[in-house]
MMTF fields as JSON, N, C-alpha, C and O atoms, coordinates in Angstrom:
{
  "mmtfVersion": "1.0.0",
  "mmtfProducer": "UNKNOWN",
  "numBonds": 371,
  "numAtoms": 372,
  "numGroups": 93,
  "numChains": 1,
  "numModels": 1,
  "chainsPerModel": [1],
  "groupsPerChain": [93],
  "chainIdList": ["A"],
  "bondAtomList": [4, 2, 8, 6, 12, 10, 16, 14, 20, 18, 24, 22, 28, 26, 32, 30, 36, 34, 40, 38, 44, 42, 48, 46, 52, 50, 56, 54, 60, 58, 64, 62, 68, 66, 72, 70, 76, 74, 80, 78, 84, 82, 88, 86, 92, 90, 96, 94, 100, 98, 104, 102, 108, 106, 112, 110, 116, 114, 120, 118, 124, 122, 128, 126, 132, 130, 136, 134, 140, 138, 144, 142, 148, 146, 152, 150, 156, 154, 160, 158, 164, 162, 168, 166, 172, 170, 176, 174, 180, 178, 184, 182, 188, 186, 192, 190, 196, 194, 200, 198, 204, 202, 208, 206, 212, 210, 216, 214, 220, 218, 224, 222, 228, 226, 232, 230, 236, 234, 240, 238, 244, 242, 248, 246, 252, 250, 256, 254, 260, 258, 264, 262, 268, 266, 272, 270, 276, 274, 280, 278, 284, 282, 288, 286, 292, 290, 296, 294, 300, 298, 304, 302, 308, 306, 312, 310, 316, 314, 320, 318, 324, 322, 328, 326, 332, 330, 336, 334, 340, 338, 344, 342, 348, 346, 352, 350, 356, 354, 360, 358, 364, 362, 368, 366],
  "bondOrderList": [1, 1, 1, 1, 1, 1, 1, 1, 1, 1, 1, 1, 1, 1, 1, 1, 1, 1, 1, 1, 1, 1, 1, 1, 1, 1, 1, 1, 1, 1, 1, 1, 1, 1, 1, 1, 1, 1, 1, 1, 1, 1, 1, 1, 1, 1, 1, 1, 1, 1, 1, 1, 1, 1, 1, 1, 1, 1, 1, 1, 1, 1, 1, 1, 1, 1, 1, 1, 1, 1, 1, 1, 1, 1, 1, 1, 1, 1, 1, 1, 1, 1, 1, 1, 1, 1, 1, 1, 1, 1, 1, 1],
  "groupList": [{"groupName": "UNK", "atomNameList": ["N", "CA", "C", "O"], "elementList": ["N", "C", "C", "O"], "formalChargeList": [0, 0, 0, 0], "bondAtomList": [1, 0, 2, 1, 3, 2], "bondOrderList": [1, 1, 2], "singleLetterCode": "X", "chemCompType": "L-PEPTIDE LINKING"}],
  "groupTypeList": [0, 0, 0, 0, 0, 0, 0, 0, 0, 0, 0, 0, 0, 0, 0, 0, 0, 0, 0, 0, 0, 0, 0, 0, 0, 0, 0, 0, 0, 0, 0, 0, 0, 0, 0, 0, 0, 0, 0, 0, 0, 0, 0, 0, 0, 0, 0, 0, 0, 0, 0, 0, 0, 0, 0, 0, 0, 0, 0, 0, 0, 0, 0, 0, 0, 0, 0, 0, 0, 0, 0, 0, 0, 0, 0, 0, 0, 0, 0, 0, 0, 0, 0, 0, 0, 0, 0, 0, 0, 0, 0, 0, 0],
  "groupIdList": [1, 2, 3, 4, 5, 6, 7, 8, 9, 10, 11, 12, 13, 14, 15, 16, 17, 18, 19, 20, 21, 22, 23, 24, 25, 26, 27, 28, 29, 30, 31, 32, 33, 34, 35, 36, 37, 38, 39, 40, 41, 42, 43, 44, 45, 46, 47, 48, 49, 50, 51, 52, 53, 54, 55, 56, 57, 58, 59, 60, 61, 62, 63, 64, 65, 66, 67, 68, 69, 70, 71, 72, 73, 74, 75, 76, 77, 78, 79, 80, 81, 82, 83, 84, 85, 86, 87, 88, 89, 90, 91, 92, 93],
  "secStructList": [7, 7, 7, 6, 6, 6, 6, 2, 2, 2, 2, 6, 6, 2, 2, 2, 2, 2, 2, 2, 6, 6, 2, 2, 2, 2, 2, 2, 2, 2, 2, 2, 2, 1, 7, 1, 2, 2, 2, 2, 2, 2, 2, 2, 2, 2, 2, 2, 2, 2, 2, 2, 2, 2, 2, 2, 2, 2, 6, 7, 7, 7, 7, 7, 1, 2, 2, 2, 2, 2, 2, 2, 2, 2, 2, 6, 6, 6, 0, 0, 0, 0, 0, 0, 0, 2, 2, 2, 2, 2, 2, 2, 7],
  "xCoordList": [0.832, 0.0, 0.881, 1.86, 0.606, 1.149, 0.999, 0.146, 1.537, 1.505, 1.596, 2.535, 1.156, 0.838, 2.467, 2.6, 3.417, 4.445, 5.925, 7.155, 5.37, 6.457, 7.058, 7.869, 6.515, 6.793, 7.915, 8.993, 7.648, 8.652, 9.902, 10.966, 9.959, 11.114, 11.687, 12.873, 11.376, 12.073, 12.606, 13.401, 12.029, 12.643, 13.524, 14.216, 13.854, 14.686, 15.645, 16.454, 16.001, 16.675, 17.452, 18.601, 16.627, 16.982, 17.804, 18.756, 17.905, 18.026, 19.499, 20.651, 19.233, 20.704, 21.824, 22.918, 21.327, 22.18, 22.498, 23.538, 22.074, 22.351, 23.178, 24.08, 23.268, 24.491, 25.58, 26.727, 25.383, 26.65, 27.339, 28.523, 26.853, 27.778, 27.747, 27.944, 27.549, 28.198, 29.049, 29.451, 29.36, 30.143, 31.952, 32.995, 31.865, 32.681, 33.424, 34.64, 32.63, 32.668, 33.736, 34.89, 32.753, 33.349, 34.665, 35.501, 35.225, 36.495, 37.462, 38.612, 37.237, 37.75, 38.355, 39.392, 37.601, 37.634, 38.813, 39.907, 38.099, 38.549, 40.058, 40.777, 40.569, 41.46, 43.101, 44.329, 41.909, 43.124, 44.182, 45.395, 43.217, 43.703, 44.467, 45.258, 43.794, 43.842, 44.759, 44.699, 45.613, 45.864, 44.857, 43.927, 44.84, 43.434, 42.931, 41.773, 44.116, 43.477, 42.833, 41.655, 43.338, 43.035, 41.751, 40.88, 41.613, 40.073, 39.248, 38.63, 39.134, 38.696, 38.196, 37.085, 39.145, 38.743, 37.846, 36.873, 38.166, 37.192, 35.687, 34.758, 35.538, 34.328, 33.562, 32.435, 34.411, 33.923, 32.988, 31.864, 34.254, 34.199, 32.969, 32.161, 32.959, 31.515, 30.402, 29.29, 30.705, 28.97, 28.865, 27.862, 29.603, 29.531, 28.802, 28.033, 29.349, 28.838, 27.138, 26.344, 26.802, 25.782, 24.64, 23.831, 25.223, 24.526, 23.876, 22.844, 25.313, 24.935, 24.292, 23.224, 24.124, 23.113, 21.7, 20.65, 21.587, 20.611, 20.396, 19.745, 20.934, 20.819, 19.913, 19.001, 20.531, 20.222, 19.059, 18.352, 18.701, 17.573, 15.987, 15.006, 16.249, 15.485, 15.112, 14.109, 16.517, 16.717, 16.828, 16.358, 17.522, 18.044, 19.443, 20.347, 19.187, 20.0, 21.796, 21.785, 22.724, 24.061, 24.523, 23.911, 26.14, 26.659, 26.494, 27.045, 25.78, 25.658, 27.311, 27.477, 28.205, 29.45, 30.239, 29.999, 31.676, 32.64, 33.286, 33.811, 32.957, 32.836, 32.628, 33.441, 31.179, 29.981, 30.606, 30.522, 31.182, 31.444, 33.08, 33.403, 33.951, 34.848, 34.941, 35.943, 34.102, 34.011, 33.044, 33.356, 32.383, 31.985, 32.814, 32.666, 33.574, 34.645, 35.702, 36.352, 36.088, 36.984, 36.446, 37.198, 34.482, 34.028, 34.444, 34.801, 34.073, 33.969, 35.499, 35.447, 36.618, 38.046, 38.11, 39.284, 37.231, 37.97, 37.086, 37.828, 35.815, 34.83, 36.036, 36.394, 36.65, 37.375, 38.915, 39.199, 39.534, 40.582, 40.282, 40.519, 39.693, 39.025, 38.496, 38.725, 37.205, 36.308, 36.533, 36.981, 36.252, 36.409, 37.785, 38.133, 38.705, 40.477, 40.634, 40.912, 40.381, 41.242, 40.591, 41.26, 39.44, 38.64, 38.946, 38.822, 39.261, 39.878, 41.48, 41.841, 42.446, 43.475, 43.661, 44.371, 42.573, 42.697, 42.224, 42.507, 41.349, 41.139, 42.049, 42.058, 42.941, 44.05, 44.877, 45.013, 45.222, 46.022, 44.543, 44.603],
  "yCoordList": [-1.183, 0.0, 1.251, 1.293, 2.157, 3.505, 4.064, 3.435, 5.141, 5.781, 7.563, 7.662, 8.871, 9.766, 10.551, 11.762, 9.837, 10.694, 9.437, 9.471, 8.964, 7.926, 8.475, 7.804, 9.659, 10.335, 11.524, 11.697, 12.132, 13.206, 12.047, 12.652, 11.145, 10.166, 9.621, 9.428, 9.229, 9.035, 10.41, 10.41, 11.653, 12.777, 13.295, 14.13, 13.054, 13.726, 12.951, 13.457, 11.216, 10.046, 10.559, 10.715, 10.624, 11.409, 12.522, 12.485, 13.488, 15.109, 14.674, 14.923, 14.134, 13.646, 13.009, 13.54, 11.628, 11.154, 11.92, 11.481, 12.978, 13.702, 14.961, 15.159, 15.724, 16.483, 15.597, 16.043, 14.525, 14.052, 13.497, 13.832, 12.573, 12.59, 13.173, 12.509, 14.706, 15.311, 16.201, 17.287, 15.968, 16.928, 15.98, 16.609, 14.71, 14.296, 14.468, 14.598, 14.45, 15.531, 16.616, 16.665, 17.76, 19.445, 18.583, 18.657, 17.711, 17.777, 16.988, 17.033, 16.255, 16.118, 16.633, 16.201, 17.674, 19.019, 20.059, 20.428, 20.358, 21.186, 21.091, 21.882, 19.859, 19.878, 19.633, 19.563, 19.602, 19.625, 21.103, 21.158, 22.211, 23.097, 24.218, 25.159, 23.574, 24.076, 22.816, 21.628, 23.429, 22.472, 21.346, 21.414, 20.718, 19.712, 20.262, 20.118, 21.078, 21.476, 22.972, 23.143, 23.822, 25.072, 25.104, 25.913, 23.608, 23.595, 23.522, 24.538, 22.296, 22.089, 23.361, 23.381, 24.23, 25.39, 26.319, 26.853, 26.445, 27.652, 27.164, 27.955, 25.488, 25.023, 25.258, 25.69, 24.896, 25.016, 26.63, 26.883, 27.441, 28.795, 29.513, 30.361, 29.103, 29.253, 28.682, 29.21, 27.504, 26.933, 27.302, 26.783, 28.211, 28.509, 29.734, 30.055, 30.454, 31.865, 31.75, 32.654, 30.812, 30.573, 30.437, 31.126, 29.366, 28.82, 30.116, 30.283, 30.947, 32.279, 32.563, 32.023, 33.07, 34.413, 33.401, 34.037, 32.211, 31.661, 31.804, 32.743, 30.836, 31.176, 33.096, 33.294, 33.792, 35.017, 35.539, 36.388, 34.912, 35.58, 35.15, 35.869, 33.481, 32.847, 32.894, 32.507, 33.59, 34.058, 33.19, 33.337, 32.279, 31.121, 31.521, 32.256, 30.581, 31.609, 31.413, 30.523, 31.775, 32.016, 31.631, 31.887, 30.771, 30.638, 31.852, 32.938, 31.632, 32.66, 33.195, 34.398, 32.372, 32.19, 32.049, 31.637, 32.639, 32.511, 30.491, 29.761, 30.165, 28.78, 27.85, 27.16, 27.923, 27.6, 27.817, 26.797, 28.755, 28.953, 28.423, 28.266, 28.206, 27.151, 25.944, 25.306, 25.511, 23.716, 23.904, 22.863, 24.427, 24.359, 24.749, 24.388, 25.491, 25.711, 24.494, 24.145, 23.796, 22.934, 21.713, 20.947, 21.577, 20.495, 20.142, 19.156, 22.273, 22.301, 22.406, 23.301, 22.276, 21.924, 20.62, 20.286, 19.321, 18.381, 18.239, 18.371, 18.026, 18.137, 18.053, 17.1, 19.365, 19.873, 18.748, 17.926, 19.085, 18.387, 16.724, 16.146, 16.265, 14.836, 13.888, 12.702, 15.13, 14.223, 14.434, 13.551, 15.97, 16.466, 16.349, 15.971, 16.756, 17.214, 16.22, 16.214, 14.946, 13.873, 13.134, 12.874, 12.962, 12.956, 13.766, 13.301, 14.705, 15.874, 15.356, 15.105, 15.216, 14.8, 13.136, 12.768, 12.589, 11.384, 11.274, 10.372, 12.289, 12.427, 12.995, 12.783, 13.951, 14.435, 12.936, 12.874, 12.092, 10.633, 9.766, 8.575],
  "zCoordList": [0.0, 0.0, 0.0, 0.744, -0.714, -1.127, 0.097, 0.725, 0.831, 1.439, 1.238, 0.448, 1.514, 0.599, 0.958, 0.781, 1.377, 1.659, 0.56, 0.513, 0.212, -0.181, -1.919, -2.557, -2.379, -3.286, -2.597, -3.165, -1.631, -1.254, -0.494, -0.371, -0.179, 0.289, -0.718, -0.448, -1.904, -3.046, -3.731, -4.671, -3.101, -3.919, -3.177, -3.759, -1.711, -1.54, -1.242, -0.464, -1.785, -1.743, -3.535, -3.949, -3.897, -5.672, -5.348, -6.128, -4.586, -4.794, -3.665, -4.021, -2.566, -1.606, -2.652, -2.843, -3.386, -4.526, -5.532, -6.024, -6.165, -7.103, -6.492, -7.306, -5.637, -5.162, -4.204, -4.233, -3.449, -2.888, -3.989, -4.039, -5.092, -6.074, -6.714, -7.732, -7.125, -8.178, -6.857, -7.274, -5.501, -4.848, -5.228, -5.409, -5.253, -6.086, -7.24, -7.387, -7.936, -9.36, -9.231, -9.656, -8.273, -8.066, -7.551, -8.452, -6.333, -6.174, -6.907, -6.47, -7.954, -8.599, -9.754, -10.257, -10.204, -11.182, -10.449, -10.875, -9.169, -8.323, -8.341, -8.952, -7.485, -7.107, -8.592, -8.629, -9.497, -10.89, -10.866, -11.066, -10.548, -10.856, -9.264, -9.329, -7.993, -6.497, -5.82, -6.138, -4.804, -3.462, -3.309, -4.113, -2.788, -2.208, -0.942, -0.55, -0.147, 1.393, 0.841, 1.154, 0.231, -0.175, -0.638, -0.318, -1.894, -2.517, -1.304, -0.987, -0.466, 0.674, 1.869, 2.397, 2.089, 2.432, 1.776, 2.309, 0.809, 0.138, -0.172, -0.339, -0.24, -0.319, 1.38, 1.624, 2.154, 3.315, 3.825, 4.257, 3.457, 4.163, 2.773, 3.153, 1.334, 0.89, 1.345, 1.357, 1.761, 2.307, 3.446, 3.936, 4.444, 5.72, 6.0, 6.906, 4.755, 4.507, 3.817, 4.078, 3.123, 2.15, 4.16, 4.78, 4.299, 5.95, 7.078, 7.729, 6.814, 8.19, 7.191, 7.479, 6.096, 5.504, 5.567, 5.467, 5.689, 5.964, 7.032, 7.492, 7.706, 9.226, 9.921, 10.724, 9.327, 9.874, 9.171, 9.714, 7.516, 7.336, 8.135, 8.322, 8.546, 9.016, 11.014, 11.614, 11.598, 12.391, 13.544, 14.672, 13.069, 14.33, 14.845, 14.447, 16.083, 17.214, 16.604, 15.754, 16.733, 16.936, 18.743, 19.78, 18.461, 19.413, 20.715, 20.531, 21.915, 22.414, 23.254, 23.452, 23.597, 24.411, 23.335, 22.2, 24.094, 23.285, 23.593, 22.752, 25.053, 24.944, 23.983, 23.368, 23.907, 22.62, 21.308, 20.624, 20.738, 19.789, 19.317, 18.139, 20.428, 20.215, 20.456, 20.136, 20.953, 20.795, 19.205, 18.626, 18.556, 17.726, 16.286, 15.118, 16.834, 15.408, 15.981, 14.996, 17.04, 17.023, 16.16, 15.556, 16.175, 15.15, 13.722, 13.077, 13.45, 12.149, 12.106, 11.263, 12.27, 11.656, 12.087, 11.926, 12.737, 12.404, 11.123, 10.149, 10.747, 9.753, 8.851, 8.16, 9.012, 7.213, 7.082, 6.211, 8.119, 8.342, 7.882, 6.821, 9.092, 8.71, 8.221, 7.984, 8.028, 6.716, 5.693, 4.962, 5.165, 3.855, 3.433, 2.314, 4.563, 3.845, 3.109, 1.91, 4.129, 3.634, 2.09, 1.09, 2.236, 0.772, -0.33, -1.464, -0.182, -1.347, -1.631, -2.781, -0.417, -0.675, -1.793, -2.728, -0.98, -1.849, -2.952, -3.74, -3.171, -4.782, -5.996, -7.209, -4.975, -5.869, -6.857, -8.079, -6.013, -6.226, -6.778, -7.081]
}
């Protein structure tokens, strides 16, 4: 039996598969012509910027502490370092 939501779960199973692999793509392109850590950065620090101007038009809250706001940038550099760096690096090879 169909269910009336099993059309938006295949679309956004479609729309997840269609930008995580074409984000493959961009670093493979990318890193022909950039560092692998440099590409890696500038993707980061654009989708970060794309996020706050979201973030702020929609008006959700911001780190209120300077605490708060460094265990949270210590995330987002292992994020880059970790997940992403090393994926970009290994795509260079």
């Amino acid at each position: 039996m169909k269910k009336s939501g099993d059309g938006m779960a295949i679309l956004a199973y479609a729309l997840v598969s269609f930008f995580w692999g074409s984000t493959y793509l961009a670093i493979k392109i990318g890193v022909e012509g950039m560092p692998p850590m440099f590409f890696a950065g500038v993707r980061f620090l654009i989708a970060g910027l794309i996020m706050i101007a979201f973030s702020r038009i929609r008006g959700y809250a911001f780190p209120a502490s300077m605490r708060e706001f460094s265990r949270l940038s210590l995330i987002g550099l292992f994020m880059l370092l970790g997940g992403n760096g090393l994926v970009v690096f290994a795509e260079r090879w």
